[in-house]
C-alpha positions as CSV (number, residue, x, y, z in Angstrom):
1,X,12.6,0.3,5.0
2,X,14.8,3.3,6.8
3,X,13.9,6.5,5.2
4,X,17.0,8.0,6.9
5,X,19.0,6.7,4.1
6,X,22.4,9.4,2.8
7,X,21.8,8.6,-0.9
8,X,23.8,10.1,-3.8
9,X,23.8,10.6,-7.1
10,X,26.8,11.1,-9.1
11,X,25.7,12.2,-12.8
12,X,22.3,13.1,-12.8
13,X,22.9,14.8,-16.1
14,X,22.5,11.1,-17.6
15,X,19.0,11.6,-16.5
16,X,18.1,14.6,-18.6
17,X,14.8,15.5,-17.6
18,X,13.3,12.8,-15.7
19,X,11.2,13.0,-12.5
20,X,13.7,12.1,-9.4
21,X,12.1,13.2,-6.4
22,X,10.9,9.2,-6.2
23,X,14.2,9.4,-4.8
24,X,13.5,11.7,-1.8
25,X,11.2,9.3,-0.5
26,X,14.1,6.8,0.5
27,X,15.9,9.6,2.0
28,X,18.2,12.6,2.1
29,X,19.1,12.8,-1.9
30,X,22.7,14.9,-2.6
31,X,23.0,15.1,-6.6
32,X,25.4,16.3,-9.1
33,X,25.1,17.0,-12.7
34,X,27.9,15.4,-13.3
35,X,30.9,13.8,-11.1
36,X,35.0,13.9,-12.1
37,X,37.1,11.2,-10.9
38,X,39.0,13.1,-8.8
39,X,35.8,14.7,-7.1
40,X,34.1,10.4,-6.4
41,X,35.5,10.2,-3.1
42,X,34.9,13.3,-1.8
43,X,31.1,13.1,-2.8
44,X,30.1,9.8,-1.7
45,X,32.0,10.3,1.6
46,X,29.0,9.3,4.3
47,X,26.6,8.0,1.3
48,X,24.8,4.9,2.4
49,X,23.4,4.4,-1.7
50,X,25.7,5.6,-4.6
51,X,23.6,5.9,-8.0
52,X,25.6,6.2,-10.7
53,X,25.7,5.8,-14.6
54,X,29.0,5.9,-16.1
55,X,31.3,7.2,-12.6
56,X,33.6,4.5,-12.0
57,X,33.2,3.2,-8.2
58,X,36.6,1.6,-7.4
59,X,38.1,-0.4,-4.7
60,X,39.7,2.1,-2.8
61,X,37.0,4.4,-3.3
62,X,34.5,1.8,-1.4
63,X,37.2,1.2,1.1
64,X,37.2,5.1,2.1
65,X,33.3,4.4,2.6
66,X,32.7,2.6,5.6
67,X,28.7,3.6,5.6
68,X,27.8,2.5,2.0
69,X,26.1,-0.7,1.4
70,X,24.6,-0.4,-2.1
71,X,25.8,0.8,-5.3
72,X,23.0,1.2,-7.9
73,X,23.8,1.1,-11.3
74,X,21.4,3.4,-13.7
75,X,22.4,1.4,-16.6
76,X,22.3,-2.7,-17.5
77,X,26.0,-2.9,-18.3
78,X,28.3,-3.4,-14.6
79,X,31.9,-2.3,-16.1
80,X,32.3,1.0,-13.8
81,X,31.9,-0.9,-10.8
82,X,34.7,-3.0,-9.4
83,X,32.4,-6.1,-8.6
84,X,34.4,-8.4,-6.6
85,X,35.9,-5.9,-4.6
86,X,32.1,-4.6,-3.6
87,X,31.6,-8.6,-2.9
88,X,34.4,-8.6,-0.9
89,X,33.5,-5.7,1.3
90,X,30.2,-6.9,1.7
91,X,28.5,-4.0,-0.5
92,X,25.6,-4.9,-2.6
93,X,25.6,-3.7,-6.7
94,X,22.4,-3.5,-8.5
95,X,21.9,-3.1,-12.2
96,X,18.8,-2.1,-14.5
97,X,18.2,-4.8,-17.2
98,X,15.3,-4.5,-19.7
99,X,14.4,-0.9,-19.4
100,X,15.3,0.4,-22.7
101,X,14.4,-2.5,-25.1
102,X,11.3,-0.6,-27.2
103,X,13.8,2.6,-26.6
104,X,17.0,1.1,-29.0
105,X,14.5,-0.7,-31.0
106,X,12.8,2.4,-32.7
107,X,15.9,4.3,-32.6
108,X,17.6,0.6,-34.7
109,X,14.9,1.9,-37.5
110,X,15.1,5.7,-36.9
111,X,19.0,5.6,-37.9
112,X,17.9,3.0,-40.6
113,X,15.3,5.3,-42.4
114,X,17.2,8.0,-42.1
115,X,20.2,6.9,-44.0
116,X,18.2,4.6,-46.4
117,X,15.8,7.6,-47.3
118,X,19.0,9.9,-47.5
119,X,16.6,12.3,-45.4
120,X,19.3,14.6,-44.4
121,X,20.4,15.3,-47.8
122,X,16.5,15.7,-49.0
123,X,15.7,18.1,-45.6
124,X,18.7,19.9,-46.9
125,X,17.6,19.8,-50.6
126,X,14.1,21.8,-49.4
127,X,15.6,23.7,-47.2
128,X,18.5,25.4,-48.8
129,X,15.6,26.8,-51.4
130,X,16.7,23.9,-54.2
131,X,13.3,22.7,-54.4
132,X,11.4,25.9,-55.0
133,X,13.6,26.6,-57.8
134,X,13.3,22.7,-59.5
135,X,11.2,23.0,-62.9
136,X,9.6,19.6,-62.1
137,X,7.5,18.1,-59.1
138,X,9.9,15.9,-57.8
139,X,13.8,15.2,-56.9
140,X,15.6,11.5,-56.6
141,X,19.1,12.5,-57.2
142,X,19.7,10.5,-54.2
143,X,17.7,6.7,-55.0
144,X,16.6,4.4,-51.7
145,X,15.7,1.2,-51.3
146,X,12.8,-0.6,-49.9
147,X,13.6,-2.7,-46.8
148,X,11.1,-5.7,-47.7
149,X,13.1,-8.9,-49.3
150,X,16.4,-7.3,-48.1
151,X,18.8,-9.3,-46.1
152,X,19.4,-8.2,-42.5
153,X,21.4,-9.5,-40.6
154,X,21.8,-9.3,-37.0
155,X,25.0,-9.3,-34.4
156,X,24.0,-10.3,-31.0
157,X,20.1,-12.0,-31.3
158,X,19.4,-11.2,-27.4
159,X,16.3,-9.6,-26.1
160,X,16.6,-6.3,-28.1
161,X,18.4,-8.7,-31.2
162,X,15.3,-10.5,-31.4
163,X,12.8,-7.2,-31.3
164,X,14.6,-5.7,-33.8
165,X,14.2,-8.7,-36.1
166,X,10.5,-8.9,-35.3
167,X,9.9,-5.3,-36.4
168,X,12.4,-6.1,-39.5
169,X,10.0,-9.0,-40.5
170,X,7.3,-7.0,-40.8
171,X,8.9,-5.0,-43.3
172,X,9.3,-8.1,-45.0
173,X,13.0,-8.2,-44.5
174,X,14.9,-11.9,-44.6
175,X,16.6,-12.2,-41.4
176,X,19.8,-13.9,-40.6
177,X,22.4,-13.7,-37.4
178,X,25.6,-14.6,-36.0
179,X,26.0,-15.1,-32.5
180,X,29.0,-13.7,-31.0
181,X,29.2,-16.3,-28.4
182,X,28.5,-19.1,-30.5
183,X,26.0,-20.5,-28.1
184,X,23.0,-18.5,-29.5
185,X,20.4,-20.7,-31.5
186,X,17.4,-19.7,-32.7
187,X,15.2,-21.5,-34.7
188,X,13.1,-19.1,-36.2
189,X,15.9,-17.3,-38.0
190,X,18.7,-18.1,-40.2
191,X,21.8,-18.4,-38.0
192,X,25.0,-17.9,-40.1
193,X,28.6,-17.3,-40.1
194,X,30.2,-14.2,-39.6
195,X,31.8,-13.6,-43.2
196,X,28.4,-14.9,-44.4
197,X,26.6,-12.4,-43.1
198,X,29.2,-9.7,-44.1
199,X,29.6,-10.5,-47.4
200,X,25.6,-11.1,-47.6
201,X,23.9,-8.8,-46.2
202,X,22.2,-5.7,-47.3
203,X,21.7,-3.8,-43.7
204,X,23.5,-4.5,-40.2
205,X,22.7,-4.5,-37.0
206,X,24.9,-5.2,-34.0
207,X,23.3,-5.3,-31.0
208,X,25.7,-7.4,-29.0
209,X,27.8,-6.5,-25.6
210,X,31.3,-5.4,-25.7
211,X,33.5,-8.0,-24.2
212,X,37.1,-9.4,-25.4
213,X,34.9,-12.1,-28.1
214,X,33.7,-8.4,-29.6
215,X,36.6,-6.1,-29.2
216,X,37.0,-4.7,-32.7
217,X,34.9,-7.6,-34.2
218,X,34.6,-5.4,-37.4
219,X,37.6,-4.1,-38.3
220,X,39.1,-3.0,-41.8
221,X,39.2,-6.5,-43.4
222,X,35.8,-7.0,-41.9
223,X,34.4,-3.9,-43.4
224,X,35.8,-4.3,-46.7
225,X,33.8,-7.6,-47.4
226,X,30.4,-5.3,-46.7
227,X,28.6,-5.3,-49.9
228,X,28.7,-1.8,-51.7
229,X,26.0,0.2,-50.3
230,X,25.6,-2.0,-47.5
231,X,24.0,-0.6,-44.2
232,X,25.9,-0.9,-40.9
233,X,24.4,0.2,-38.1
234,X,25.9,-0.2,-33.9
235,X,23.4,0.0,-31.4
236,X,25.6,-2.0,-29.0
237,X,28.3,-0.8,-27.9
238,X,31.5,1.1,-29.0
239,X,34.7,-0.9,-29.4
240,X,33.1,-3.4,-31.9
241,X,33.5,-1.4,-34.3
242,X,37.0,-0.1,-35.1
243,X,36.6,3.7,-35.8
244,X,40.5,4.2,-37.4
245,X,39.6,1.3,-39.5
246,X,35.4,2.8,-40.5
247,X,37.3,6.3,-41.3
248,X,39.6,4.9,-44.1
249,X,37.2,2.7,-45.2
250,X,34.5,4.6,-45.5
251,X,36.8,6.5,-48.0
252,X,37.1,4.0,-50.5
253,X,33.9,2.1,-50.5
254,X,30.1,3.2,-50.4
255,X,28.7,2.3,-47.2
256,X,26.7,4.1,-45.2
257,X,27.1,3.8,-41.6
258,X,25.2,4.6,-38.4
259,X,26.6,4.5,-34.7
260,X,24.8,5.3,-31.3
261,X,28.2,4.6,-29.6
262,X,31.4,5.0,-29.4
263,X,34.7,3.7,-28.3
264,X,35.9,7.0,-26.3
265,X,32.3,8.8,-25.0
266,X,31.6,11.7,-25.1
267,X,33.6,11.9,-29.1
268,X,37.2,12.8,-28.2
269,X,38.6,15.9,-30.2
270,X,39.7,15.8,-33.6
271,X,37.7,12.2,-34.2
272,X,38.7,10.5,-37.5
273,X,35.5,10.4,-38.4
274,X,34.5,13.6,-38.0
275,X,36.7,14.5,-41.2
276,X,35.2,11.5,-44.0
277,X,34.6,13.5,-47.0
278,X,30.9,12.0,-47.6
279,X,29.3,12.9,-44.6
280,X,25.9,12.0,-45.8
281,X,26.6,8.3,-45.5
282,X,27.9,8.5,-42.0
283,X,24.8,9.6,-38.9
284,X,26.0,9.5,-35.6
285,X,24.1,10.4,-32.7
286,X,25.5,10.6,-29.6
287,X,24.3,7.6,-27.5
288,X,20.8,8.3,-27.0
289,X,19.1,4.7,-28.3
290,X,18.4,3.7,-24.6
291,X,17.1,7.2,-23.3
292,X,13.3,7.6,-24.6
293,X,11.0,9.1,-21.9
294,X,9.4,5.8,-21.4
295,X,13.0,4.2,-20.8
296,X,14.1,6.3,-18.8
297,X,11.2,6.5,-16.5
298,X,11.2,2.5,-16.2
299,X,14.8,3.1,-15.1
300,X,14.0,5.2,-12.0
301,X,11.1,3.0,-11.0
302,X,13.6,0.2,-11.2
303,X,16.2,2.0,-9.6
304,X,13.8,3.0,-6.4
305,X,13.0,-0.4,-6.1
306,X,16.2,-1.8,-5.9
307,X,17.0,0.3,-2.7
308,X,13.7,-0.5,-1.4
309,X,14.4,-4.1,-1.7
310,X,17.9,-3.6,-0.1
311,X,17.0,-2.0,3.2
């Protein structure tokens, strides 16, 4: 392949601090920390490889760049990039797919234990100096529950769906899902309807893309029919959740939530949710399921061979 390659890449931020000088090796590598939209153009002028996370690539933007001929994507979903424009000007678009499977897997059950185990309000407990003055051994103000013969059910049983129930099996969990495009079956779970596993289910994961069959698929009437002290937990993506609605809710009925994503990212200003008055049932963290070391270190390999394999 040509090492003489004008590669650039738009929000290396997203990368935190992962190993790219893989990239040097396919050519001359311009990065930036992060790009605005009104600086795209300016900074892929001359690229022949744009790599980019979240920066939107449009049209008229790939028009103004005669000499680029592949857009890599550092992520599996293709949204930023107008696609058929690309196809019509002949410019290739490559995704990552796979790469952070294990990643959102362990993070599903780290968000889980956390809120099940109340561990923030227990850390807390200790260290605020409430335990040293306790006249017993022990504290359960705050009870939990054991994961084994609950029912979890899952939204969107795809590759990460389906390793998330594994791992939930082994805790002895009963596991039932709904498939958002109806065409999901799967024998060795229970496949059910959507106010089923609402109104049946003791913990919830959603691990399903965002498209118009998911736009605000759980939404105030949705979320009342939760069992009290339910578990919901998004690992997908934001927008399938409605955040006005999970605000108001979470004022009047005991669930305890858990979202790696939002609708608006990074959290706009002044979020609704940011003012719930329990905060202990409500652990956001902001969207770092896909980015373990491992992940993120598959993505680059995958990323350097997709311009190999292009030039």
């Amino acid at each position: 392949m040509s090492t003489n390659l004008n590669i650039v890449i738009l929000d290396e931020s997203t990368f935190g601090d992962s190993d790219l000088s893989s990239f040097e090796k396919l050519g001359t590598v311009t990065t930036y920390p992060s790009t605005a939209p009104n600086e795209t153009l300016t900074r892929i002028a001359n690229s022949n490889v744009i790599i980019t996370n979240k920066v939107v690539i449009s049209k008229e933007m790939m028009e103004s760049t005669p000499s680029l001929k592949l857009i890599c994507i550092a992520a599996t979903g293709m949204n930023n990039v107008d696609l058929d424009a690309a196809k019509e000007l002949n410019i290739e678009v490559k995704n990552v797919a796979g790469y952070s499977t294990d990643s959102v897997i362990q993070h599903t059950f780290s968000m889980l234990f956390y809120l099940v185990d109340s561990s923030g309000y227990y850390d807390n407990y200790v260290k605020e100096g409430s335990w040293q003055k306790s006249p017993i051994f022990t504290h359960v103000e705050k009870p939990f529950f054991e994961v084994k013969n609950k029912k979890w059910g899952i939204i969107g049983l795809g590759e990460i769906g389906r390793g998330v129930a594994a791992v939930a099996s082994a805790f002895g969990a009963d596991i039932q899902y709904f498939s958002t495009s109806g065409k999901n079956d799967n024998s060795d779970f229970t496949k059910v309807s959507f106010s089923t596993l609402l109104e049946t289910s003791d913990i919830i994961t959603i691990h399903a893309p965002l498209n118009p069959q998911t736009k605000d698929l759980i939404s105030q009437s949705e979320l009342l029919q939760l069992k009290d002290g339910a578990i919901l937990l998004n690992l997908g993506r934001g927008g399938i959740v409605n955040e006005d609605s999970l605000a108001r809710v979470m004022e009047i009925k005991n669930i305890l939530v858990g979202l790696d994503v939002l609708e608006v990212e990074p959290m706009k200003p002044n979020h609704p949710l940011m003012s719930i008055t329990n905060k202990e049932n409500l652990y956001i963290t902001p969207h770092i399921a896909w980015s373990s070391k491992e992940a993120r270190k598959k993505l680059i390999a995958s990323i350097v061979n997709n311009i190999r394999t292009s030039f």
